[in-house]
C-alpha positions in Angstrom: -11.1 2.1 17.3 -9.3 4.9 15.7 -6.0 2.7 15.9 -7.7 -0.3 13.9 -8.8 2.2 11.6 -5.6 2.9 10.4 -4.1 -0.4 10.8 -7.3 -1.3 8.0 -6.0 2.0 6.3 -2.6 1.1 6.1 -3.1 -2.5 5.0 -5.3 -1.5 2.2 -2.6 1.2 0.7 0.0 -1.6 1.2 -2.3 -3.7 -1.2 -2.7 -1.0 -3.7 0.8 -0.3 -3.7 1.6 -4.0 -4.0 -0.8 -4.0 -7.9 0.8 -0.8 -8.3 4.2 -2.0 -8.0 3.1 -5.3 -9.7 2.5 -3.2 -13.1 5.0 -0.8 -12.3 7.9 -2.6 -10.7 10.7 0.1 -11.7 8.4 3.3 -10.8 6.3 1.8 -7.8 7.2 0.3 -4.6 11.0 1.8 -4.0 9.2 5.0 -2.9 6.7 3.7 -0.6 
């Protein structure tokens, strides 16, 4: 359980970074 946690987790950072890096192309995304 505590493995599909963070494979939930994960994905949904990925998202946010993906909007992130979708307003913010230049500052966002490289880093992650």
């Amino acid at each position: 359980m505590i493995e599909a946690n963070a494979d939930k987790v994960e994905k949904a950072i990925r998202e946010a970074a993906g909007q992130l890096s979708d307003e913010e192309e230049c500052d966002v995304g490289h880093s992650a």
